[in-house]
SERO-41882 format. One record per residue (C-alpha): chain; x, y, z; residue in one letter. Coordinates in pm, 1 decimal. Layout:
# residues N
+---+----------+----------+----------+---+
| c |        x |        y |        z | r |
+---+----------+----------+----------+---+
| A |        X |        Y |        Z | a |
...
+---+----------+----------+----------+---+
# end
This chain:
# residues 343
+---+----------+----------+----------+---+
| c |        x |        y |        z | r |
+---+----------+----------+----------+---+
| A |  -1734.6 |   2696.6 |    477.3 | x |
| A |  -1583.5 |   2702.3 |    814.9 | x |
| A |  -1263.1 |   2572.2 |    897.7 | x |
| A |  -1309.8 |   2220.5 |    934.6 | x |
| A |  -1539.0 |   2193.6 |    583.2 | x |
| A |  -1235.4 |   2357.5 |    390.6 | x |
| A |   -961.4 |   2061.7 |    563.2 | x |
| A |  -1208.2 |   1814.2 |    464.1 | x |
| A |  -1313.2 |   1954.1 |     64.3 | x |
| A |   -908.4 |   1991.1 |     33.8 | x |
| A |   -766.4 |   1684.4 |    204.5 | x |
| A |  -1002.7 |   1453.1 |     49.2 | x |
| A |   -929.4 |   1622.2 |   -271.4 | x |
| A |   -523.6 |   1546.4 |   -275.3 | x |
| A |   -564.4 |   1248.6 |   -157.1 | x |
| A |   -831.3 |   1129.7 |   -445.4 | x |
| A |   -537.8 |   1289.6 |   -653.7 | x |
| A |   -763.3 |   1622.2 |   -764.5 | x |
| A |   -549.2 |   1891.8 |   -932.3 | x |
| A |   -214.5 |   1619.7 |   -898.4 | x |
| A |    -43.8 |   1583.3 |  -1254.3 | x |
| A |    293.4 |   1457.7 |  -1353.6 | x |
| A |    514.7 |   1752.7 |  -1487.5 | x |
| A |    557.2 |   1682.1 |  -1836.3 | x |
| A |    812.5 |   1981.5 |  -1874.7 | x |
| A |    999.0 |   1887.2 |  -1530.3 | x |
| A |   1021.0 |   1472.3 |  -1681.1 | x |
| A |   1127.4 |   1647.3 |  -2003.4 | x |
| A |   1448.1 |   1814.4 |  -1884.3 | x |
| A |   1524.1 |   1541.3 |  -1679.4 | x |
| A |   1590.2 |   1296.1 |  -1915.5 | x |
| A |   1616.8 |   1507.3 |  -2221.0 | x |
| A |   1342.3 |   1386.0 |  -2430.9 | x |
| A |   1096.3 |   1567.6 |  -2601.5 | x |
| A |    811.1 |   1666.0 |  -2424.2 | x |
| A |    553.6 |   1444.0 |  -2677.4 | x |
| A |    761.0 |   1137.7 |  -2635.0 | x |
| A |    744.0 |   1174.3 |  -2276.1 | x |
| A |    356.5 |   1234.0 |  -2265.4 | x |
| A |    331.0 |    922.5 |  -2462.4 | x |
| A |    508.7 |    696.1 |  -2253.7 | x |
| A |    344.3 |    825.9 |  -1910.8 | x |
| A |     26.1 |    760.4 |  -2058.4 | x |
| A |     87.3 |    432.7 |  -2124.6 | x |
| A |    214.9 |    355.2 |  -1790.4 | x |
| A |   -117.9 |    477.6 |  -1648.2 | x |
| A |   -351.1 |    276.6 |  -1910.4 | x |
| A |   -135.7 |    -42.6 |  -1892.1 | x |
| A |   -180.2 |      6.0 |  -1511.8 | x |
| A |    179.4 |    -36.6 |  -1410.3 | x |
| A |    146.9 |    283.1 |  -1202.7 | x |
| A |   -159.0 |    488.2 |  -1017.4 | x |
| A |   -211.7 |    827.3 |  -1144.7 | x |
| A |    -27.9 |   1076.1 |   -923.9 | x |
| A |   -188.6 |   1132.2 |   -547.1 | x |
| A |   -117.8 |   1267.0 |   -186.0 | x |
| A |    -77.1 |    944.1 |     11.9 | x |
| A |   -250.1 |   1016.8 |    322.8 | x |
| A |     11.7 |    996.0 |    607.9 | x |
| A |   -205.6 |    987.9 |    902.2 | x |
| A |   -357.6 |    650.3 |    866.8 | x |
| A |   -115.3 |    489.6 |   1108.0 | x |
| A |   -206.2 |    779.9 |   1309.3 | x |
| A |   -599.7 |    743.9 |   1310.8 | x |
| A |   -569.0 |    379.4 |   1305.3 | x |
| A |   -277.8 |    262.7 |   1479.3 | x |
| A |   -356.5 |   -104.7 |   1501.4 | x |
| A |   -281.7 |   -329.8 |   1228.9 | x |
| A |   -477.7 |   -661.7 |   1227.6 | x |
| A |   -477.3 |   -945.9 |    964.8 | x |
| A |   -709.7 |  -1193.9 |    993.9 | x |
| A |   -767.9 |  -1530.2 |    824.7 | x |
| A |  -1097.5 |  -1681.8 |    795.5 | x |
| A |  -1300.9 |  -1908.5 |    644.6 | x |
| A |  -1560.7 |  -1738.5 |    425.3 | x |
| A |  -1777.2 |  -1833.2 |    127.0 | x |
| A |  -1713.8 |  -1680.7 |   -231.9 | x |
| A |  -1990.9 |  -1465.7 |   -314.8 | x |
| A |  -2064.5 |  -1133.7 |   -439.3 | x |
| A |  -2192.0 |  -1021.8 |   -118.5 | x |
| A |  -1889.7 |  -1107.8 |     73.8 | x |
| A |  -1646.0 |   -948.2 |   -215.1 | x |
| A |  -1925.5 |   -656.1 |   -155.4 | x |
| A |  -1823.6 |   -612.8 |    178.3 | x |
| A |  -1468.8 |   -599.0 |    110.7 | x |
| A |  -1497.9 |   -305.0 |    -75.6 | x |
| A |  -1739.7 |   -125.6 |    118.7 | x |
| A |  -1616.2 |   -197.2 |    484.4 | x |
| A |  -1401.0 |    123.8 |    553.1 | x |
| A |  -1139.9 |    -56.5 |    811.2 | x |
| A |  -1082.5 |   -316.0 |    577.7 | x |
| A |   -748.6 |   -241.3 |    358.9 | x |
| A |   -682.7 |   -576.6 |    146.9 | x |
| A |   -835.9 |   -896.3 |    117.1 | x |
| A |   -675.0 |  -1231.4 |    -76.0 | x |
| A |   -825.8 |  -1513.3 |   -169.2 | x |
| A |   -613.8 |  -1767.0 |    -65.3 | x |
| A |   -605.5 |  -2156.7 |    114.8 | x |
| A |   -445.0 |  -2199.1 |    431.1 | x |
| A |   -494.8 |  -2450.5 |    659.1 | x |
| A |   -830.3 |  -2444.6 |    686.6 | x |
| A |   -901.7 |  -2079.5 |    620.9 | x |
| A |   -943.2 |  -1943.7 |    279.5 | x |
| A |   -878.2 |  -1569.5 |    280.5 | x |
| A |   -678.8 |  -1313.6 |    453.0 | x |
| A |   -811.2 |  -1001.4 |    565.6 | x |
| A |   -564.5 |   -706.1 |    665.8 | x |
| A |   -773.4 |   -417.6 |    831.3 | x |
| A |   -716.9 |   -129.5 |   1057.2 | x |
| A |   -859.8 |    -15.7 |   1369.9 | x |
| A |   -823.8 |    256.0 |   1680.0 | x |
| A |   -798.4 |    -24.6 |   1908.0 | x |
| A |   -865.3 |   -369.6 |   1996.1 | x |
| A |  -1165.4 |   -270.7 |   2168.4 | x |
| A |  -1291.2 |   -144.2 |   1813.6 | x |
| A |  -1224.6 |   -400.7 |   1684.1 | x |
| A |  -1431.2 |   -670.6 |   1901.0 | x |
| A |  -1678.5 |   -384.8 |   1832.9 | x |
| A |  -1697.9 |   -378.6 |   1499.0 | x |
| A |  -1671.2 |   -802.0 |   1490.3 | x |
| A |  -2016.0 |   -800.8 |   1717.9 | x |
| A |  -2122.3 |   -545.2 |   1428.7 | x |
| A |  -2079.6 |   -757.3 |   1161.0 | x |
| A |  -2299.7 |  -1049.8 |   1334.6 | x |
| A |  -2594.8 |   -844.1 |   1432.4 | x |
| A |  -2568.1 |   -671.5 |   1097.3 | x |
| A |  -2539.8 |  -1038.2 |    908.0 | x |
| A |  -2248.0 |   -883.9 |    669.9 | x |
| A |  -2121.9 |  -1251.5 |    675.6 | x |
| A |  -2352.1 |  -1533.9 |    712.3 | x |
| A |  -2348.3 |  -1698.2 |    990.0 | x |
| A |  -2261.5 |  -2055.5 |   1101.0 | x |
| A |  -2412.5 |  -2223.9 |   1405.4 | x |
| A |  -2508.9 |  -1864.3 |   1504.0 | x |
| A |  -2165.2 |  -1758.6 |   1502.3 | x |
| A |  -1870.4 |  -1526.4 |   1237.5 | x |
| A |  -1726.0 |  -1806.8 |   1033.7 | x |
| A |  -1401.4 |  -1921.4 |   1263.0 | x |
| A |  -1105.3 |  -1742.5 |   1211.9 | x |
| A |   -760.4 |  -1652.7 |   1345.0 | x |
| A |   -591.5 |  -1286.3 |   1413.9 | x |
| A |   -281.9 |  -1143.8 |   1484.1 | x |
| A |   -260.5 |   -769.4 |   1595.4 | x |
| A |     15.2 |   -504.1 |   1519.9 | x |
| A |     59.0 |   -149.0 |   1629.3 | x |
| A |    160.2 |     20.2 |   1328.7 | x |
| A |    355.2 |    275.1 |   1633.1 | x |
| A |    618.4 |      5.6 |   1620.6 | x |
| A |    692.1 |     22.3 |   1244.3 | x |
| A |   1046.0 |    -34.6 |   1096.1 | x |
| A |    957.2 |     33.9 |    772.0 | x |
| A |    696.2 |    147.6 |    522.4 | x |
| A |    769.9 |    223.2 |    156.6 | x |
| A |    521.3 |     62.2 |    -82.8 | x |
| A |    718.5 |    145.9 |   -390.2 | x |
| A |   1052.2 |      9.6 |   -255.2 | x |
| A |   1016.0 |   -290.4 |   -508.5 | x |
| A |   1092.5 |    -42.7 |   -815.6 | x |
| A |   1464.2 |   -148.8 |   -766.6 | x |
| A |   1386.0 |   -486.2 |   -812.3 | x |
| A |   1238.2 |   -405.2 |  -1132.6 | x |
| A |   1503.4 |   -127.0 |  -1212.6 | x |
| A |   1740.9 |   -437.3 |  -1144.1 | x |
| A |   1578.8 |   -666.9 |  -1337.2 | x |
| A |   1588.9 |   -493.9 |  -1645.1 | x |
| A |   1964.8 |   -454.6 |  -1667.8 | x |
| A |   1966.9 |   -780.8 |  -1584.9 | x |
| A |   1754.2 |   -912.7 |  -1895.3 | x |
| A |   1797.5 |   -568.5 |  -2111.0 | x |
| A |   1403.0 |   -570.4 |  -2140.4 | x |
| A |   1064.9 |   -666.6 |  -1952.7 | x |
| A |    713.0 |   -652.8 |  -1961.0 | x |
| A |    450.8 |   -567.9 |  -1690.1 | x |
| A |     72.7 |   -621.9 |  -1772.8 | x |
| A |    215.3 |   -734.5 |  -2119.1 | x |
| A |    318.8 |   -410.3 |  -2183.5 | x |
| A |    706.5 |   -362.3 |  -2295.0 | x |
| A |    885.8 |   -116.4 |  -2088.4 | x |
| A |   1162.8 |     30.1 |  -2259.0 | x |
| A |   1471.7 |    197.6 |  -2099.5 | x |
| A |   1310.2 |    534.4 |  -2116.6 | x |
| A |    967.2 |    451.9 |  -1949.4 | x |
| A |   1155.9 |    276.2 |  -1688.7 | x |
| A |   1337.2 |    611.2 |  -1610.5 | x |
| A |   1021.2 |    755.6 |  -1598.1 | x |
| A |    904.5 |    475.8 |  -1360.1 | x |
| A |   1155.0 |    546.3 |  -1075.7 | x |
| A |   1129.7 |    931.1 |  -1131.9 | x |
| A |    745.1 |    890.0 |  -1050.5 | x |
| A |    742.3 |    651.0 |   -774.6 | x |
| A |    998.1 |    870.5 |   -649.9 | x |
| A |    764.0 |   1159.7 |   -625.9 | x |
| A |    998.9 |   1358.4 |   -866.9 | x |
| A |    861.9 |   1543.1 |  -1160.1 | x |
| A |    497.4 |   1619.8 |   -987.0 | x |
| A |    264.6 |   1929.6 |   -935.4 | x |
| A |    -36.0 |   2061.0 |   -803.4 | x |
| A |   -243.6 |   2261.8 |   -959.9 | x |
| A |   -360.4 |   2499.6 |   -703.3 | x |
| A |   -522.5 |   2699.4 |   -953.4 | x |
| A |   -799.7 |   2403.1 |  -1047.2 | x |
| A |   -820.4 |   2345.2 |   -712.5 | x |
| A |   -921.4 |   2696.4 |   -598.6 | x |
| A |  -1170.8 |   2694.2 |   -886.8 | x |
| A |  -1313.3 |   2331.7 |   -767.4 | x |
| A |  -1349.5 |   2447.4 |   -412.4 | x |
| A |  -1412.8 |   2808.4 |   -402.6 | x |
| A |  -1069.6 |   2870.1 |   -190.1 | x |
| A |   -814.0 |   3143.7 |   -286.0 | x |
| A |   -504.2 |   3003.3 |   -441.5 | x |
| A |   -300.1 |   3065.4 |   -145.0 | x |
| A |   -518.6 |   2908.9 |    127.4 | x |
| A |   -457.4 |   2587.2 |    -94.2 | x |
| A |    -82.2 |   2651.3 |   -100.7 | x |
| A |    -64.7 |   2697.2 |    286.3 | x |
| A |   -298.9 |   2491.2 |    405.9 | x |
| A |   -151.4 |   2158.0 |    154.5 | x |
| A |    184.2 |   2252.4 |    353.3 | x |
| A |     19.3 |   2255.1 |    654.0 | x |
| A |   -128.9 |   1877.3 |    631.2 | x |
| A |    248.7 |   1782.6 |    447.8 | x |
| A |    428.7 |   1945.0 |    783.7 | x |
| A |    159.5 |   1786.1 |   1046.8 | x |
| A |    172.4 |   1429.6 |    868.7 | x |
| A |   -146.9 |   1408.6 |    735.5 | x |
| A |     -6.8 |   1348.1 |    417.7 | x |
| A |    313.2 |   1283.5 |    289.3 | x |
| A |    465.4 |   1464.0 |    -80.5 | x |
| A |    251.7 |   1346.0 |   -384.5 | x |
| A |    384.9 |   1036.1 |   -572.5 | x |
| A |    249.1 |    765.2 |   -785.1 | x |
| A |    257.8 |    391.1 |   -651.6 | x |
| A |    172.3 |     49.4 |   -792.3 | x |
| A |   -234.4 |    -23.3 |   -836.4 | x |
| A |   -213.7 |   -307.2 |   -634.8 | x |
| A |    -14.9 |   -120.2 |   -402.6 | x |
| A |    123.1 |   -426.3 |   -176.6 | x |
| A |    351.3 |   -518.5 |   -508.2 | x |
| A |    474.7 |   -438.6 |   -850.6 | x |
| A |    245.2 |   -595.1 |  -1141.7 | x |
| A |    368.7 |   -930.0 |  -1190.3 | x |
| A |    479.3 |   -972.2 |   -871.1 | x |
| A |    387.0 |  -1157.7 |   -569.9 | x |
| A |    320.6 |  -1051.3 |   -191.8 | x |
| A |    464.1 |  -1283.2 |     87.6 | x |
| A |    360.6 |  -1188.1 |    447.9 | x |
| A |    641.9 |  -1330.4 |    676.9 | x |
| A |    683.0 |  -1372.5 |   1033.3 | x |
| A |    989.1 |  -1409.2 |   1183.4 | x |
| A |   1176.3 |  -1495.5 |   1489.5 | x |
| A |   1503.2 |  -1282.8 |   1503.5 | x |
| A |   1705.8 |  -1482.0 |   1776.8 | x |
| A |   2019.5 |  -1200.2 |   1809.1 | x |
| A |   2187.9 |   -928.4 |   1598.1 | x |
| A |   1809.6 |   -757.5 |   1563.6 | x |
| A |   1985.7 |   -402.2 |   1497.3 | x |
| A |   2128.9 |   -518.8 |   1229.6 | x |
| A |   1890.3 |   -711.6 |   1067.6 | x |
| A |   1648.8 |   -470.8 |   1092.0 | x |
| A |   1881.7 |   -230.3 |    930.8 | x |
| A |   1904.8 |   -480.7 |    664.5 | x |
| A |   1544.5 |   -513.0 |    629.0 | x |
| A |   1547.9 |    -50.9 |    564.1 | x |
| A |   1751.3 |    -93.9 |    302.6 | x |
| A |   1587.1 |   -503.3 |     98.7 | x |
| A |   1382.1 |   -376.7 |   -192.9 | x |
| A |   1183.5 |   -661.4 |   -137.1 | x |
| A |   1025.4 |   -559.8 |    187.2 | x |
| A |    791.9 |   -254.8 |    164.2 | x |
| A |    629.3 |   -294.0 |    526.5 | x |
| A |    777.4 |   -400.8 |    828.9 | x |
| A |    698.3 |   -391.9 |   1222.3 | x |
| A |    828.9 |   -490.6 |   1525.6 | x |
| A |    588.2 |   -739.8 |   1661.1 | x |
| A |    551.6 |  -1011.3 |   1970.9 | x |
| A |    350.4 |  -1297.6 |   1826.6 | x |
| A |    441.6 |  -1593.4 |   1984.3 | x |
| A |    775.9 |  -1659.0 |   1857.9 | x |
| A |    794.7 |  -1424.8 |   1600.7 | x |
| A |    932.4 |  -1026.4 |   1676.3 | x |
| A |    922.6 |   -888.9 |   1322.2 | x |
| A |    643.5 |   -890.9 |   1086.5 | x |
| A |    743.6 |   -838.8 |    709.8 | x |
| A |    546.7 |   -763.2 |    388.5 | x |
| A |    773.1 |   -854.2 |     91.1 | x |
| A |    732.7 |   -868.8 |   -300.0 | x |
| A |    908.1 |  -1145.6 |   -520.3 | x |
| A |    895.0 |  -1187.2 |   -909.3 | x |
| A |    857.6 |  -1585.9 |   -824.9 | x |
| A |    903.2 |  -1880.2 |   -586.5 | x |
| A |   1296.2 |  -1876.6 |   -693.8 | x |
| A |   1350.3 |  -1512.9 |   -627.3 | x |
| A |   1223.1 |  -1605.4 |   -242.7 | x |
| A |   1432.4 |  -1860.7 |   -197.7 | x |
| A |   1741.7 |  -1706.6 |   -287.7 | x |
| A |   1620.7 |  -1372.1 |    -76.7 | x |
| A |   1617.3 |  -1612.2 |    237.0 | x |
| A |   1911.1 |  -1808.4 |    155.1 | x |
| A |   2087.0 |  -1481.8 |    126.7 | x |
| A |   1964.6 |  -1327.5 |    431.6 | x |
| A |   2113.1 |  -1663.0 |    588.5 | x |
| A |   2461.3 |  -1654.5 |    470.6 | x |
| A |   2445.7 |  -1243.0 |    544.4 | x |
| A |   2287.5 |  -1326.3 |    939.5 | x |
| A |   2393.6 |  -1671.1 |   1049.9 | x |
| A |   2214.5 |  -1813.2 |   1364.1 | x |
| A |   2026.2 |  -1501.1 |   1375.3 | x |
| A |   1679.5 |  -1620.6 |   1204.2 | x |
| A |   1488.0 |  -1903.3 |   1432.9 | x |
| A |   1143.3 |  -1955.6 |   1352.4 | x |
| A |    969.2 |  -1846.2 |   1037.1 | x |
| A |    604.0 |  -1861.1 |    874.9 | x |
| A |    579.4 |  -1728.1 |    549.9 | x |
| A |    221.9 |  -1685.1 |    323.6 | x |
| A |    203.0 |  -1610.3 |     -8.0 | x |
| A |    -66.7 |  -1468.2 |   -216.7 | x |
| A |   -100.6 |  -1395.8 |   -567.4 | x |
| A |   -281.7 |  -1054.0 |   -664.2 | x |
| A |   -467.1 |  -1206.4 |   -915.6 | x |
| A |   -627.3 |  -1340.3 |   -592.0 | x |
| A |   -634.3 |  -1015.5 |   -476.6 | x |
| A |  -1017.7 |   -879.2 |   -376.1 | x |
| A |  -1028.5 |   -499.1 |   -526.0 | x |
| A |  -1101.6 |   -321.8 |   -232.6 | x |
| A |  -1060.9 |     54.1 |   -425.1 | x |
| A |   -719.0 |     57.2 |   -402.3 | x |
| A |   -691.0 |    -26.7 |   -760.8 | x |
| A |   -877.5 |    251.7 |   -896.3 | x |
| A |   -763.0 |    525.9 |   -726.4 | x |
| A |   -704.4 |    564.5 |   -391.9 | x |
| A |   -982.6 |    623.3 |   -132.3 | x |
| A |  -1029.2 |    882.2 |    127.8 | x |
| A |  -1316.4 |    950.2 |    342.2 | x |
| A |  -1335.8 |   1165.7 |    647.5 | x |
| A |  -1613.6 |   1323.0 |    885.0 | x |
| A |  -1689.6 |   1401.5 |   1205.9 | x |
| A |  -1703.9 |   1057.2 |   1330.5 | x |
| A |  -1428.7 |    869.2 |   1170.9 | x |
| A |  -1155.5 |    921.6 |    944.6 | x |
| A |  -1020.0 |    676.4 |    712.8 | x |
| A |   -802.5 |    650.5 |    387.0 | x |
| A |   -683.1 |    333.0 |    190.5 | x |
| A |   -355.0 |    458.8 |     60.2 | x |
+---+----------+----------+----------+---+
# end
C-alpha cells in the first residue's frame, strides 16, 4: 500500500472504533471492583445504548469542513427523504420538528458557501427532494464557521446526569437503572479514561507492523485529525432522555465573561461566535425538561444582568431525531476527493 492507502485503512479504522476496547483491568483498579462486575455493567451500558462503544472522534472535521450550516425547511415525510438523510455525506443531523412553517431542521457541513449553493443546485437536478413549482421546497439558513468556535464537548452533559443522581439517589436512562457504580463507569468513559487500542488486531486487520500503527495513530492524535479515543452518547447532540435546544443569542456587554460561563455550563456542548442578525453566539444545549431550561436561563439572568438582549431558542426532541449513522457507530469516509466523518 503506499502511503496514503495505509492513512486511509488506519484512520477510517479508529474512527469506526476497530481494535478500540474499554480496559476492563484499568476500570477495575479504578474503582476497585472486580473485574466480572465491571464487564457486566459496561456491557449493559452499551446494549441499553446509554453510551457508543469506544472510538477515535475524528478531530479534523471542523478542519475539512469549516462551515457550519443549519437549515430549516419544509419537506415531506417519506422514506426517500429520511433516505437521503442518511446517505447525504455533508449532512450531520436532521429533526423532525414544526416551526413556523418549516418542519425539519437540517444541520450540515460544508468547505464553503460556494459548496454549498453547489451541492443545493445538486440536489434539484438530481431530484433528491421533490420538487415544488420547479423549485427545493422553501427554506431558511443560517451559516457558521466552525473557526470561530467557543466550545465543543459533546459529552459535557454527563455532569448533569452525575448531578442528577445525587440529587434523586437513583435514575434511569433508556429504562435502564443506573446504579452508583455504572455511573462511575459512565464519567470514566466519556472521559476517555480506562481505554486501549489494540494495535496488535489492528496490524493483523491491515497488514501493518505493530509499530507503524503506534506511530502513525500518534501522528493523526498530534496533527488533529483525531482527538484521544472516548465513548459519547448515541445520539451524540444529548444524553438519552434528554432534550437538544439550539439557541441564539444576542450578548449586549460582558461577552468575556459570558462566554467563559458558557466553557464551563454542562448544558452547552457546542458553542460559536456568530453574526446573525442580532444574535453573536450560537449555542447547542441539553436539558432533562422544559423546567430545567427555564431555570438555566433564569439563572444565567440573575448571574449576567442586562447582558442577554435578544434570544431565539428551538427545541427538538430526539425521538424526532432522523438516524443519520450517528447512532450506530460513528461514520468515517475518506478518498481522494472528499473527506468526511460524522463524529
Amino acid at each position: 500500500m503506499t502511503s496514503e492507502e495505509v492513512d486511509h485503512a488506519l484512520l477510517k479504522s479508529l474512527v469506526y472504533g476497530n481494535g478500540v476496547s474499554v480496559n476492563i483491568h484499568c476500570l477495575s483498579r479504578a474503582l476497585r471492583k472486580h473485574r466480572n462486575t465491571v464487564r457486566k455493567r459496561v456491557e449493559e451500558i452499551f446494549k441499553n445504548r446509554i453510551l457508543t462503544r469506544p472510538y477515535f472522534p475524528f478531530a479534523g472535521l471542523n478542519k475539512e469542513y469549516p462551515l457550519l450550516v443549519l437549515t430549516e425547511a419544509d419537506l415531506p415525510y417519506s422514506e426517500e427523504i429520511d433516505k437521503w438523510f442518511r446517505e447525504d455525506p455533508h449532512i450531520f443531523g436532521a429533526f423532525r420538528s414544526r416551526y413556523s412553517e418549516y418542519n425539519t431542521l437540517i444541520v450540515l457541513y460544508h468547505k464553503s458557501i460556494t459548496s454549498y449553493q453547489l451541492w443545493k443546485e445538486k440536489l434539484a437536478v438530481e431530484g433528491k427532494i421533490p420538487l415544488v413549482d420547479g423549485s427545493l421546497p422553501r427554506s431558511s439558513t443560517s451559516f457558521y464557521s466552525t473557526e470561530l468556535r467557543i466550545k465543543y464537548d459533546p459529552n459535557a452533559p454527563v455532569h448533569l446526569i452525575e448531578e442528577e443522581f445525587k440529587h434523586k439517589g437513583k435514575l434511569a436512562m433508556n429504562g435502564y437503572e443506573i446504579d452508583r457504580l455504572s455511573l462511575q463507569i459512565l464519567k470514566l468513559l466519556t472521559e476517555g479514561k480506562c481505554i486501549k487500542l489494540n494495535e496488535s488486531r489492528l496490524s493483523k486487520e491491515l497488514a501493518l507492523h505493530r509499530s507503524t500503527i503506534i506511530k502513525r495513530t500518534q501522528k493523526f492524535i498530534d496533527e488533529e485529525w483525531i482527538s484521544n479515543p472516548l465513548c459519547r452518547f448515541p445520539s451524540f447532540f444529548t444524553p438519552p432522555n434528554y432534550f437538544l435546544a439550539i439557541c441564539k443569542l444576542e450578548v449586549k456587554s460582558n461577552k468575556d465573561a459570558f462566554v467563559q460561563n458558557i466553557r464551563n455550563d454542562p448544558h452547552v456542548t457546542i458553542a460559536l461566535h456568530t453574526n446573525t442578525d442580532e444574535y453573536n453566539v450560537l449555542l447547542f444545549a441539553a436539558f432533562k425538561n422544559l423546567d430545567d431550561e427555564l431555570y438555566w436561563e433564569i439563572q444565567n439572568e440573575m448571574r449576567f444582568p442586562r447582558t442577554i438582549g435578544k434570544v431565539d431558542i428551538h427545541f427538538f426532541s430526539l425521538s424526532n431525531a432522523v438516524d443519520t449513522g450517528q447512532r450506530q457507530l460513528f461514520l468515517g469516509i475518506m478518498d481522494e476527493n472528499y473527506m468526511y466523518f460524522r463524529t
